[in-house]
Backbone as a ProteinNet text record, in pm:
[ID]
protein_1_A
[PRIMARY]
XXXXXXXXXXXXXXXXXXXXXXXXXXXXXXXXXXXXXXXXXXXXXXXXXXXXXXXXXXXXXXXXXXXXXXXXXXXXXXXXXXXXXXXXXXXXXXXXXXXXXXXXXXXXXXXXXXXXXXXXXXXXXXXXXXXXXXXXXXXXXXXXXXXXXXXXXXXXXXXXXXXXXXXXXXXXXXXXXXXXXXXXXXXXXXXXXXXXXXXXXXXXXXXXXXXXXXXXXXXXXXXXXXXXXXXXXXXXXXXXXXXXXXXXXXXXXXX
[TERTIARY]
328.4	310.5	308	427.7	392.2	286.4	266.5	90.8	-11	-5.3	-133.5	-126.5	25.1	8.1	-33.8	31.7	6	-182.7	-250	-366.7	-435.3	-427.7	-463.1	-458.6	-351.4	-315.1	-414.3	-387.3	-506.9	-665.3	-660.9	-837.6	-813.9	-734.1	-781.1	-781.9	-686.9	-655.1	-812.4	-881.5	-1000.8	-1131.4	-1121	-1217.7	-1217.4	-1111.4	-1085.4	-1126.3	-1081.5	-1151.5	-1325.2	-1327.3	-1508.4	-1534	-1551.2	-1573.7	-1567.6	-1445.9	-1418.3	-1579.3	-1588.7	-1699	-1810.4	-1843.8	-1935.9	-2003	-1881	-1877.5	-1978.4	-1988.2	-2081.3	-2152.8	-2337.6	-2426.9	-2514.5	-2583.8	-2620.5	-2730.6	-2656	-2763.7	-2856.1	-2951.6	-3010.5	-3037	-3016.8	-3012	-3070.1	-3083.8	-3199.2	-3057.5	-3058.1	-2972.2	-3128.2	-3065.2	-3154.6	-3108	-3169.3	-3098.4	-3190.2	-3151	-3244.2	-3242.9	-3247.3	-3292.3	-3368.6	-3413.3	-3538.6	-3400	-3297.5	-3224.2	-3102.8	-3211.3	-3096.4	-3005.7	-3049.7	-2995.9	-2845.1	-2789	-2652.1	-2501.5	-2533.2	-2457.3	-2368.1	-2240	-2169.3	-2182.3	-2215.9	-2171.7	-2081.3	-1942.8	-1813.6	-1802.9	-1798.1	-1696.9	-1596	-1509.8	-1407.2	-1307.6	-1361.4	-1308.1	-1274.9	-1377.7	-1377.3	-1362.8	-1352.4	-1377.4	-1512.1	-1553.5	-1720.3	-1784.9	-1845.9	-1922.2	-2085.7	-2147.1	-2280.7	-2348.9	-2487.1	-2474.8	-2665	-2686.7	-2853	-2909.6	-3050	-3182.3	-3239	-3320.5	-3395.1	-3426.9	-3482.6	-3564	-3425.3	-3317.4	-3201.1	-3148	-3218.4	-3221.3	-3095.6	-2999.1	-2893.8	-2922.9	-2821.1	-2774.3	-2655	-2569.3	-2496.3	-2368.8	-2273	-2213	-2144.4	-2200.4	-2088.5	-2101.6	-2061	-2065.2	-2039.2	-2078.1	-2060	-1838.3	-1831	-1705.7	-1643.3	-1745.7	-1699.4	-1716.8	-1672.4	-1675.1	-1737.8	-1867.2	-1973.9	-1903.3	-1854.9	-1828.8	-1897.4	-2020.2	-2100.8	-2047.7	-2037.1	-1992.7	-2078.3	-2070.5	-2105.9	-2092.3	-2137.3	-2056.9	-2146.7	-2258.8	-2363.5	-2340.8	-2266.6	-2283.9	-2144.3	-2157.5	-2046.3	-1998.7	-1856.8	-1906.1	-1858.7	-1939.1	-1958.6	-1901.1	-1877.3	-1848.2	-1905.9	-1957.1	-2035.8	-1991.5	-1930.1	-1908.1	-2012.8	-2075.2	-2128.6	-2118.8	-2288.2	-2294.2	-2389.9	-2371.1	-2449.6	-2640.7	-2669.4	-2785.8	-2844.4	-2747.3	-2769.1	-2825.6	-2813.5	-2849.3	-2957.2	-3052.5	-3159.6	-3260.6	-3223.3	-3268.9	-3366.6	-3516.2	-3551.4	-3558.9	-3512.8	-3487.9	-3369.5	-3258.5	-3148.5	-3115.2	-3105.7	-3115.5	-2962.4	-2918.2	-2791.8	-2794.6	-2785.7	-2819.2	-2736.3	-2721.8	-2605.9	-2600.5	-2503.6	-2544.8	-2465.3	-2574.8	-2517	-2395.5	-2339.5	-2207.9	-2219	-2160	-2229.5	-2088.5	-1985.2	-1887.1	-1806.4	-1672.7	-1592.5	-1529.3	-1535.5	-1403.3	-1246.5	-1194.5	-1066	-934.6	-962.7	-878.1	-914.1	-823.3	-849.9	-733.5	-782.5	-679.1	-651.7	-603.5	-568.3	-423.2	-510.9	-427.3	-428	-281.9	-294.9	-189.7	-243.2	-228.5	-120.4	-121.8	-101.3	84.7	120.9	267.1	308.7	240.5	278.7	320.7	386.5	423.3	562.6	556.8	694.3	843.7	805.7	943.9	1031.7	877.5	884.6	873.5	835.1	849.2	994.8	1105.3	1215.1	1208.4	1087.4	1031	1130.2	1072.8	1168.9	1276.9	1414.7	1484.7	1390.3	1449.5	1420.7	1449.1	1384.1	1429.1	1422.8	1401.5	1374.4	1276.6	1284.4	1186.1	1098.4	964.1	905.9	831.5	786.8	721.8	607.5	503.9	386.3	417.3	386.9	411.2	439.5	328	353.5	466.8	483.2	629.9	726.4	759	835.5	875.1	776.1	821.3	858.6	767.8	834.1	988.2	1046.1	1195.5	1305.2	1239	1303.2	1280.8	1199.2	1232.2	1286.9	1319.8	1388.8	1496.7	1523	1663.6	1794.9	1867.2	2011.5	2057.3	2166	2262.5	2413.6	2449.9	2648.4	2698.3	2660.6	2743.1	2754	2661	2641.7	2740.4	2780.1	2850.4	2891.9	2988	3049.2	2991.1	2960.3	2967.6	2836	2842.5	2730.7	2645.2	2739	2656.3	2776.3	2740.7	2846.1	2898.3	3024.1	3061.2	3038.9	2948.7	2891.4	2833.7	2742.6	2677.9	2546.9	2467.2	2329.1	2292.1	2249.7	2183.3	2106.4	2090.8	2046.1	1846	1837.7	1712.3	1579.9	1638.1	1590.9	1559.6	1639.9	1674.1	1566.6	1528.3	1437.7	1300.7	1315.8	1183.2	1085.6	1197.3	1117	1066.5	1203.4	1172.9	1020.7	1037.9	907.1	803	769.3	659	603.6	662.9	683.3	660	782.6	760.1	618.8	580.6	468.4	350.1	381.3	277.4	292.8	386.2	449.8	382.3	428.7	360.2	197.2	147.5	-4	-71.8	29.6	-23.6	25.8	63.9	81.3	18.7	-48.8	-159.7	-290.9	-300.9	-399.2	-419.7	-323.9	-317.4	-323	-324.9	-283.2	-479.5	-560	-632.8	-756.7	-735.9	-812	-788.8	-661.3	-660.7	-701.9	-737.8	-810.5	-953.1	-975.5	-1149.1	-1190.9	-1107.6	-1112.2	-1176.6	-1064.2	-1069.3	-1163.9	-1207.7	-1339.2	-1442.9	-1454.2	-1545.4	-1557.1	-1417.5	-1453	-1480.7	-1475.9	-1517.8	-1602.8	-1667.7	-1866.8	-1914.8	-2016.2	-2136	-2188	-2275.3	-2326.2	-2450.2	-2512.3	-2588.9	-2577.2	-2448	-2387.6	-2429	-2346.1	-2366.6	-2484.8	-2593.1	-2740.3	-2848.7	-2806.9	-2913.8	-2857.2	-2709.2	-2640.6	-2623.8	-2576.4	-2491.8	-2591.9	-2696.5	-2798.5	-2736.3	-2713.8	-2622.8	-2689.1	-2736.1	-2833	-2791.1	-2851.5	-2749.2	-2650.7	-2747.4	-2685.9	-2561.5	-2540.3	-2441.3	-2306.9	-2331.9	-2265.8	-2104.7	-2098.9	-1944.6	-1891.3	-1963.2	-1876.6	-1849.4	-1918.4	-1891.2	-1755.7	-1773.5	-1624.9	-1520.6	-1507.3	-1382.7	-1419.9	-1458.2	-1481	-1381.8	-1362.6	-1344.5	-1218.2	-1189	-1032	-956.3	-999.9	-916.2	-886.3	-912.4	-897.1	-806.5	-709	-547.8	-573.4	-652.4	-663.9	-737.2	-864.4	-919	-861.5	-774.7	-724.4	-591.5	-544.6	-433.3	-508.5	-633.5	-729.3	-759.9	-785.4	-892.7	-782.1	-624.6	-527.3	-476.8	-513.4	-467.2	-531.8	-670.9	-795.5	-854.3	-859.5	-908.4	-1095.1	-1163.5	-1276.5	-1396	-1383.7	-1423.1	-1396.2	-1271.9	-1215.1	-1248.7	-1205.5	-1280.9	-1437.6	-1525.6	-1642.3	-1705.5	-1596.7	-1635.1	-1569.8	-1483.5	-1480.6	-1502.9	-1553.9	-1608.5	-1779.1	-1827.7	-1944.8	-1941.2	-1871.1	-1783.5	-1805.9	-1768.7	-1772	-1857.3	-1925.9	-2046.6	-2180.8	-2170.7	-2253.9	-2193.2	-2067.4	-2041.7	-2081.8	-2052.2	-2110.9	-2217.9	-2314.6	-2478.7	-2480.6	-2411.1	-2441.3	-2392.9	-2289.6	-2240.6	-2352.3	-2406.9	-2486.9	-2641.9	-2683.7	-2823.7	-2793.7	-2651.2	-2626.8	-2659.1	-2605.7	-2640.6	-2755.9	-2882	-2948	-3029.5	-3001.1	-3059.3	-3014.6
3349.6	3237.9	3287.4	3378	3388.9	3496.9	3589.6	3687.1	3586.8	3446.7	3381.3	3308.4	3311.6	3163.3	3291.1	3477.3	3548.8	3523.9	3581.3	3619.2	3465	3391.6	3244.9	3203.6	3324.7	3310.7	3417.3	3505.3	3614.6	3600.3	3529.9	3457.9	3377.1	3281.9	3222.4	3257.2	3324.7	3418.5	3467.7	3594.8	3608.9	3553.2	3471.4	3310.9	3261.7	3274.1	3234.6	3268.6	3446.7	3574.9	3592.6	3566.3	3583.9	3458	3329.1	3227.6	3228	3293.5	3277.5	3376.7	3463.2	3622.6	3551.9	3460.7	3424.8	3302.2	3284.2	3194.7	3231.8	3386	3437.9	3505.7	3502.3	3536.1	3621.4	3668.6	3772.2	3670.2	3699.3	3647.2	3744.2	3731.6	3825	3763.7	3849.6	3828	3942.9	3932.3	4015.4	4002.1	4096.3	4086.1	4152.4	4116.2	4148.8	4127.7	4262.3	4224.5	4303.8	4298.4	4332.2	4544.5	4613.6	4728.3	4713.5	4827.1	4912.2	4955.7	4979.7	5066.9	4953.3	4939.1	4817.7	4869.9	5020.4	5048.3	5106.3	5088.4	5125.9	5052.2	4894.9	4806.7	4808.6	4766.7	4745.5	4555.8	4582.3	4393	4401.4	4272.2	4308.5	4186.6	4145.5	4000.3	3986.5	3914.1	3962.7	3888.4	3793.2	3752.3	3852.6	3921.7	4024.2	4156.8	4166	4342.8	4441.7	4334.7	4456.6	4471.8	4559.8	4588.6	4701.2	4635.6	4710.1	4727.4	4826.9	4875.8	4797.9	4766.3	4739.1	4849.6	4826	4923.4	4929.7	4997.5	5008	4927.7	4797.7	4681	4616.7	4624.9	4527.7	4456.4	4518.6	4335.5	4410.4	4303	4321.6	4287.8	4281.4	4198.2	4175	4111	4132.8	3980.4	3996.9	3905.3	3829.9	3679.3	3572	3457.8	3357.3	3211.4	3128.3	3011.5	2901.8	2975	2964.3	2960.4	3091.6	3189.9	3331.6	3343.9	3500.7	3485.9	3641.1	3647.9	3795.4	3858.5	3997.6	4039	4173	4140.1	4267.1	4350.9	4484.1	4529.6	4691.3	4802	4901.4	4910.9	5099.2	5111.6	5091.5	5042.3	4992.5	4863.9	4755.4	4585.1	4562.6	4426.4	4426.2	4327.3	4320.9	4281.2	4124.5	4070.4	3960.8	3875.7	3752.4	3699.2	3541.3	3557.9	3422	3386.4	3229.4	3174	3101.4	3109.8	3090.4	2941.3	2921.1	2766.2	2776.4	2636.6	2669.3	2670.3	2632.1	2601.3	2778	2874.3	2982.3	3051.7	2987.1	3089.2	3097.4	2933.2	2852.4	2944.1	2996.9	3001.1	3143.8	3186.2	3288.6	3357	3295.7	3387.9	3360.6	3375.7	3391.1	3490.5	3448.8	3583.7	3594.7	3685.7	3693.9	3805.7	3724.3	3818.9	3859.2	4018.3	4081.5	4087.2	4120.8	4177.9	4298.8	4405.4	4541.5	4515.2	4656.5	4670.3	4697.5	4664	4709.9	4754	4778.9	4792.9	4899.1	4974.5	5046.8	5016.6	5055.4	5002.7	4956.6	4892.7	4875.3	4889.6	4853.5	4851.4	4864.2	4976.9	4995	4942.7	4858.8	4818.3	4926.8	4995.3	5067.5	5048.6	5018.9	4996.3	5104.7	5110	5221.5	5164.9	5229.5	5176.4	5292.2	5406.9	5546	5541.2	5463	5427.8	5560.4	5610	5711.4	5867.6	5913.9	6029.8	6129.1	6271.9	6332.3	6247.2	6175.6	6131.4	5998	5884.5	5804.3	5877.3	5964.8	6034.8	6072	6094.7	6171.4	6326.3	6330.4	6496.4	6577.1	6517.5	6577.1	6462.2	6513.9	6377.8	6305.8	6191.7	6108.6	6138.3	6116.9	6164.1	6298.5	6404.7	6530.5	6589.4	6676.9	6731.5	6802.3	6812.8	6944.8	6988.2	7152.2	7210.9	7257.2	7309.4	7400.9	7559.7	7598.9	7786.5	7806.3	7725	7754.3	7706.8	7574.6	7482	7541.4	7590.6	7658.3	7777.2	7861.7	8002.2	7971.3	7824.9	7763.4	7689.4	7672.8	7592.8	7683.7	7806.5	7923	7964.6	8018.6	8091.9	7968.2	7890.9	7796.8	7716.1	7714.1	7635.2	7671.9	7596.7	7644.1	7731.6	7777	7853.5	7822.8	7735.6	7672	7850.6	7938.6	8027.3	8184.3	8173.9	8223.1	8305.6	8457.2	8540.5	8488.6	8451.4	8408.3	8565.7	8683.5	8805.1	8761.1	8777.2	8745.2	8623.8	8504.5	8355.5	8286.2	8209.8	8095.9	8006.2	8015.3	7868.9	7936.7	8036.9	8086.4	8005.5	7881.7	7789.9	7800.8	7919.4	7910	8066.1	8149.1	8181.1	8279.3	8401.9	8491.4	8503.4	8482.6	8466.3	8355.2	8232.7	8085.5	8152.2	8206.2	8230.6	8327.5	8453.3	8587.2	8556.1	8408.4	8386	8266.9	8266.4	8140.1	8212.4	8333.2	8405.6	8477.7	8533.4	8584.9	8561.8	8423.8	8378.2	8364.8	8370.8	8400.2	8222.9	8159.1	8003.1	7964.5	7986.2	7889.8	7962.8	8043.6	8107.9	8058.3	8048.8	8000.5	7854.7	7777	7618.9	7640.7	7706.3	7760.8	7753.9	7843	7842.7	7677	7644.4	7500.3	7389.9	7419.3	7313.1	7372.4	7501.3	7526.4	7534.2	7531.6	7504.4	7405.2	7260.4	7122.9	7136.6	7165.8	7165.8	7173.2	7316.7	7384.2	7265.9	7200.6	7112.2	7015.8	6917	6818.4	6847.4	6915	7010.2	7005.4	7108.3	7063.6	6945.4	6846	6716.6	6626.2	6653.2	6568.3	6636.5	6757.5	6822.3	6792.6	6765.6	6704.9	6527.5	6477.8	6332.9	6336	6419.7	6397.3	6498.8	6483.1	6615.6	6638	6746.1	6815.6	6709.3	6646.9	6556.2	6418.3	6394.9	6241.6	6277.2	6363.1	6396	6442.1	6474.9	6523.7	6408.1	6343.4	6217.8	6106.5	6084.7	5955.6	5908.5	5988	6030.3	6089.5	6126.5	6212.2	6288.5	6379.5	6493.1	6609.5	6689.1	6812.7	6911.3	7020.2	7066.5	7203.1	7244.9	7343.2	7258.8	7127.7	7094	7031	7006.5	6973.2	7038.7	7171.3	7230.5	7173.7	7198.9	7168.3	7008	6926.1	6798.5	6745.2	6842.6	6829	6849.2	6997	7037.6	6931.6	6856	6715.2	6621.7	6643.8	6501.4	6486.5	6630.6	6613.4	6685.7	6694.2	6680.9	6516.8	6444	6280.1	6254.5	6229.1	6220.3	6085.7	6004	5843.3	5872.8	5953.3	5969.6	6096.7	6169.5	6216.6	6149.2	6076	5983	5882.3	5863.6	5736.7	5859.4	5977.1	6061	6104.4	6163.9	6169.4	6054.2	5910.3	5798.6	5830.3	5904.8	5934.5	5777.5	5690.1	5576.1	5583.4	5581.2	5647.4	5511.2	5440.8	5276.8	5322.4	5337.4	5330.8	5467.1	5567.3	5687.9	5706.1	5638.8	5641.7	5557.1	5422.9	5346.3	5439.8	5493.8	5570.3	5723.4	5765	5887.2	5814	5738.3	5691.1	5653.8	5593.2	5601.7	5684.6	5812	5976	6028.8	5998.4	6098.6	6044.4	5885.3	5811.4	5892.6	5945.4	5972.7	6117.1	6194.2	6334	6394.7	6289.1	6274.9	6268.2	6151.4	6144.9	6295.5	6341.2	6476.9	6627.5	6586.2	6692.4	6640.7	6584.9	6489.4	6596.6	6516.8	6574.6	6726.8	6785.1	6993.7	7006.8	6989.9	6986.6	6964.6	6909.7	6825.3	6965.5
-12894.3	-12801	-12656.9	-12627.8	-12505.2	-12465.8	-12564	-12544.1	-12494.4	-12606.4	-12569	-12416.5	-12366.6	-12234.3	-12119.3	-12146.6	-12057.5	-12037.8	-12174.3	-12142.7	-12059.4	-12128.8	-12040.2	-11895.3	-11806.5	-11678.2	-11642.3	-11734.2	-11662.3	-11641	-11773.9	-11775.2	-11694.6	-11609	-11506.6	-11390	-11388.8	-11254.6	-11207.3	-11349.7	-11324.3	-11265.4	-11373.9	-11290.9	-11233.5	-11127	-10970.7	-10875.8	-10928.2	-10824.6	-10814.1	-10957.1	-10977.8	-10873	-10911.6	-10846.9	-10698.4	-10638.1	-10475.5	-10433.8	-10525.8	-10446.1	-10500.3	-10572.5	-10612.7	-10458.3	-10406.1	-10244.6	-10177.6	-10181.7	-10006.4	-10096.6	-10041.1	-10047.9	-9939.9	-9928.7	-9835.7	-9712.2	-9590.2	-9511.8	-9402.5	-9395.1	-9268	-9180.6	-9081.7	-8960.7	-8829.5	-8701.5	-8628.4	-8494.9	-8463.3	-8272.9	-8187.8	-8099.3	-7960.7	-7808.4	-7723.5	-7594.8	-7534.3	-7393	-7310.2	-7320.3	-7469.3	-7445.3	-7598.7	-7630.7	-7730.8	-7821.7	-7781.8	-7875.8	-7903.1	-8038.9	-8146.2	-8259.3	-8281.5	-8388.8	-8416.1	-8501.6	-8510.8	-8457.9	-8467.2	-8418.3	-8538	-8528.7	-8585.5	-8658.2	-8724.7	-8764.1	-8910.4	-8846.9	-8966.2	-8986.5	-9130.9	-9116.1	-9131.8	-9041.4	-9023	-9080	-9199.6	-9334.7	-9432.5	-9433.5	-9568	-9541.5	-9378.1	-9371.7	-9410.3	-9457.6	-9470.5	-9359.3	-9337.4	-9233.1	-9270	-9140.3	-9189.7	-9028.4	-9051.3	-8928.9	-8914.7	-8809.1	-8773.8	-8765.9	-8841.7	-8817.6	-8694	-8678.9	-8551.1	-8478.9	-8575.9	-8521.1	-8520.7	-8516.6	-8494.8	-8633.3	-8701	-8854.2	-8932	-9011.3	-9080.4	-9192.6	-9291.5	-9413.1	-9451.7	-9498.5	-9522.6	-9587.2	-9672.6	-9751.3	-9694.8	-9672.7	-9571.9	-9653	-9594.4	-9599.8	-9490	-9482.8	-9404	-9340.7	-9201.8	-9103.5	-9133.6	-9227	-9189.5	-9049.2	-8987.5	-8842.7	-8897.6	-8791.5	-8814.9	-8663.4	-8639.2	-8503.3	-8491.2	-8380	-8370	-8224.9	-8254.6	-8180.5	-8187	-8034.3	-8012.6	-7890.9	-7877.5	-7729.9	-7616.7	-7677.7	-7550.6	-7494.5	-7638.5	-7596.5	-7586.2	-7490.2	-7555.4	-7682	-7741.6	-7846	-7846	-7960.9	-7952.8	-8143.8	-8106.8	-8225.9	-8250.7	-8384.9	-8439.2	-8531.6	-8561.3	-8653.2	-8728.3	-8854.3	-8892.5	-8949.3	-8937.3	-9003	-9136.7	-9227.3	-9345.4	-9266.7	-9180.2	-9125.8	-9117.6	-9070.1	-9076.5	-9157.1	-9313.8	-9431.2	-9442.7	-9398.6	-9452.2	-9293.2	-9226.5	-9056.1	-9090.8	-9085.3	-9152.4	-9000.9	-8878.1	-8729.1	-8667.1	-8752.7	-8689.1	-8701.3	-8516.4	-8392	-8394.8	-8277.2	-8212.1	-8097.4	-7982.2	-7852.8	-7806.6	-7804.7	-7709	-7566.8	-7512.1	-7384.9	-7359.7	-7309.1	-7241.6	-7173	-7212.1	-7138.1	-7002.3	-6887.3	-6764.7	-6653.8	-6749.5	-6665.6	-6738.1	-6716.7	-6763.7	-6874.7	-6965.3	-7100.4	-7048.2	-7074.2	-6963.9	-7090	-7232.9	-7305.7	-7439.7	-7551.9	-7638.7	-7787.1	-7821.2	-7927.9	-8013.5	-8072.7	-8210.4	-8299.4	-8388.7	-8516.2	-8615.9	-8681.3	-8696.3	-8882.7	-8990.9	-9118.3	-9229	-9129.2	-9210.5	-9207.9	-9320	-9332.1	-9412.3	-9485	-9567.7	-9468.9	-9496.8	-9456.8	-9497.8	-9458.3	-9491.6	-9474.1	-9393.8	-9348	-9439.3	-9485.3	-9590.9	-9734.1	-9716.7	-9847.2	-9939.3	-9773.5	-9801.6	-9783	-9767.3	-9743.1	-9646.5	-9503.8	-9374.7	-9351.9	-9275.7	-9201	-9125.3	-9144.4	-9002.9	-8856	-8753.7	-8601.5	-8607.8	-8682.5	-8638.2	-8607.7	-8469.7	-8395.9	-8464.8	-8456.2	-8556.5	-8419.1	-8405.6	-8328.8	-8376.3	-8301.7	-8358.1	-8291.4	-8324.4	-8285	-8179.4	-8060.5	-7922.2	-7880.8	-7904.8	-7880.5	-7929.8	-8047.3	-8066.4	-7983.1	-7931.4	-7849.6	-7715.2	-7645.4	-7553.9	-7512.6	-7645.9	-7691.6	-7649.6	-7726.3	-7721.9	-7638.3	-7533.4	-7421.2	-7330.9	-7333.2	-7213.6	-7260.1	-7385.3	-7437.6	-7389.9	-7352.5	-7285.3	-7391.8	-7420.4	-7492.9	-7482	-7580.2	-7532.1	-7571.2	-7618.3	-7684.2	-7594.1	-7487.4	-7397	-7364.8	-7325.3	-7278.5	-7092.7	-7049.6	-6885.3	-6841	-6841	-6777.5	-6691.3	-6627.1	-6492.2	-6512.4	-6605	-6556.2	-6556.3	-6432.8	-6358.3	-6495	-6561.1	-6644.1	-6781.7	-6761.9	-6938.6	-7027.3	-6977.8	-7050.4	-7041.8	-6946.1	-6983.9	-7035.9	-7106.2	-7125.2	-7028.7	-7032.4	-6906.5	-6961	-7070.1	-7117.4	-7055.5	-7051.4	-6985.4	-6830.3	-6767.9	-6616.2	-6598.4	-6717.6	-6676.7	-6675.3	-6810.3	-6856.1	-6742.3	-6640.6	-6520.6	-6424.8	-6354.6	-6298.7	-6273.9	-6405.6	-6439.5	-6430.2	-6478.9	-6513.6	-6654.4	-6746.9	-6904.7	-6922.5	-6821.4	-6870.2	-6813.3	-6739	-6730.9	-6810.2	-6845.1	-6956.1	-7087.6	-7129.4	-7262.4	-7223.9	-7132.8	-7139.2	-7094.4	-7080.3	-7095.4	-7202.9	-7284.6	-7475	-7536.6	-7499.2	-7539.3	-7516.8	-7396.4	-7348.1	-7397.9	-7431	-7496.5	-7606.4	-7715.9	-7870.1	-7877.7	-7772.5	-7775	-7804.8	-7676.8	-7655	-7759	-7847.5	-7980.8	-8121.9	-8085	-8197.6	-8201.5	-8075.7	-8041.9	-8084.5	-8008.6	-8062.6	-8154.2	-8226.8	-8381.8	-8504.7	-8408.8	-8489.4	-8443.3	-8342.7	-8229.3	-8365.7	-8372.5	-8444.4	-8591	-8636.9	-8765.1	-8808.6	-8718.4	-8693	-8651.1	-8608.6	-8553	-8570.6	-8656.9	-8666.7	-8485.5	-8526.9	-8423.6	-8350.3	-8479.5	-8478.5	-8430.2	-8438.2	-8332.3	-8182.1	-8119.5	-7990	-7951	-8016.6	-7943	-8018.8	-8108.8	-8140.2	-8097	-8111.7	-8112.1	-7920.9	-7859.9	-7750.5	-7620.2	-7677.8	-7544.9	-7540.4	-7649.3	-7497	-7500.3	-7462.5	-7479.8	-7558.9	-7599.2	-7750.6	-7641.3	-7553.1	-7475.3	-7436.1	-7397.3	-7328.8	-7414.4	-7553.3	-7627.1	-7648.5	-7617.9	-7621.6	-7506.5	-7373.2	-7297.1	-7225.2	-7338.7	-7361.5	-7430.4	-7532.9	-7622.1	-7529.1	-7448.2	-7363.6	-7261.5	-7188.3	-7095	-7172.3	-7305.1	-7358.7	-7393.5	-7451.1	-7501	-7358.9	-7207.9	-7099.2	-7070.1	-7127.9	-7092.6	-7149.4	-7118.3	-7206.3	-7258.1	-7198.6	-7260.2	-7431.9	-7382.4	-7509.3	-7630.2	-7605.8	-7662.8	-7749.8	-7669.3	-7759.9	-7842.9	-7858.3	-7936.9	-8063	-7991.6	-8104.1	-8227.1	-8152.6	-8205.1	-8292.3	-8298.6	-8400.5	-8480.3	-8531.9	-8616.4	-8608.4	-8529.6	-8532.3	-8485	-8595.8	-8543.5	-8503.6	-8505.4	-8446.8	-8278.8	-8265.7	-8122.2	-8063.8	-8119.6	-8095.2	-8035.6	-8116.4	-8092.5	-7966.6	-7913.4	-7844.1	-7687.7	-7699.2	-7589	-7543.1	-7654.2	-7670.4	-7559.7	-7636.5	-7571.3	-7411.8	-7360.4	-7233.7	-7164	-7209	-7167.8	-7154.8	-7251.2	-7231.1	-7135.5	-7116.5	-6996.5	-6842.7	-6856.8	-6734.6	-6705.5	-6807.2	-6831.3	-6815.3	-6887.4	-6833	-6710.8	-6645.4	-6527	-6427.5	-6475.6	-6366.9	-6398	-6562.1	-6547.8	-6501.9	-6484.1	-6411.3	-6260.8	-6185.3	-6059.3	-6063.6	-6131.1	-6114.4	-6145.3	-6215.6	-6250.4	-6098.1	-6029.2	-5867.6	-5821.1
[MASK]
+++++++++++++++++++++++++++++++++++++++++++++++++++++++++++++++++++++++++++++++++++++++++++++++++++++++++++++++++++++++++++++++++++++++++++++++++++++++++++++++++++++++++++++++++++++++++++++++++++++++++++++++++++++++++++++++++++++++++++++++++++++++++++++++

């Protein structure tokens, strides 16, 4: 008895789910604005989370229904949101007009989903520091010392090591390799989130000029803390940002 009342919840359960997706059907649709370059818009609904990108000529497709909400977005327009009506489905030129971005990005939302880690794992403690190589040799050449020998330091609480390594110049070398391992790893990851082919088809950027586009990009501490979430939506919208300005500084040498 109770096998049969389980499977009965499940067969309806099923036929619920089928039925709700059976709701939205595919509508097309065309954007347009005052440039030639329509392609690669973002359009999401932001019911369902799907998303799909426009062709050349601007035209979409994609799974809605009547008071889904469609939100087209890219780093040329800005972005925009349409609630849909059933009149829409039946419409064989429904448009949706953007408009160019014509000002600075001023704010970047990021959300960030990656709950999993060493620390939820039980892996590492909680609250403990971890270093990378450089940080580490930096800790160490400048960390106090409680255990310190008093023979020629005031109190015997620091350490004659910290004191040789400032003197010297050792510390600001040591925080040298740290801003520059910071640096190679950003790079890196810019590099593995965009082919070579984003930045010289996507981006304008000339292929000669493409490295030293990357090092332009991860000196922007704004865009380095976005590229560092791996949030690549947000990434891309201010990566694009950058490189309008970049163009513009290499246009200038070029003069």
């Amino acid at each position: 008895m109770t096998k049969n009342i389980v499977f009965f919840l499940v067969a309806v359960l099923s036929q619920n789910s089928w039925a709700q997706n059976q709701e939205r059907s595919v509508i097309n649709g065309k954007i347009k604005a005052n440039t030639n370059d329509l392609e690669g818009v973002y359009v999401v609904n932001a019911k369902t989370e799907e998303m799909t990108t426009t062709d050349a000529s601007g035209a979409f497709s994609i799974l809605a229904k009547p008071d889904d909400t469609l939100v087209f977005s890219s780093i040329q327009f800005k972005e925009s949101r349409v609630l849909l009506a059933a009149e829409n489905f039946t419409d064989l030129n429904f448009t949706v007009k953007l408009s160019l971005v014509m000002h600075q990005l001023q704010e970047v939302v990021v959300r960030r989903y990656d709950n999993i880690n060493a620390v939820s794992l039980g892996i590492v403690p909680a609250g403990q520091k971890t270093y990378t190589e450089a940080e580490r040799k930096l800790h160490t050449g400048t960390a106090l010392n409680p255990e310190a020998s008093t023979s020629g330091m005031a109190g015997g609480s620091i350490s004659a090591d910290p004191m040789f390594n400032f003197f010297s110049g050792r510390t600001a070398m040591l925080k040298k390799e740290v801003e520059v391992e910071k640096k190679e790893f950003f790079m890196k990851l810019l590099e593995k989130m965009f082919s070579l082919e984003h930045f010289v088809e996507r981006l304008q950027i000339p292929l000669e000029y493409v490295k030293g586009f990357e090092y332009y990009a991860v000196e922007n501490d704004k865009f380095t803390a976005i590229l560092n979430s791996k949030n690549k939506t947000s990434t891309e919208f201010l990566l694009g940002e950058l490189a309008v300005k970049y163009k513009e500084m290499i246009a200038g040498e070029v003069k």
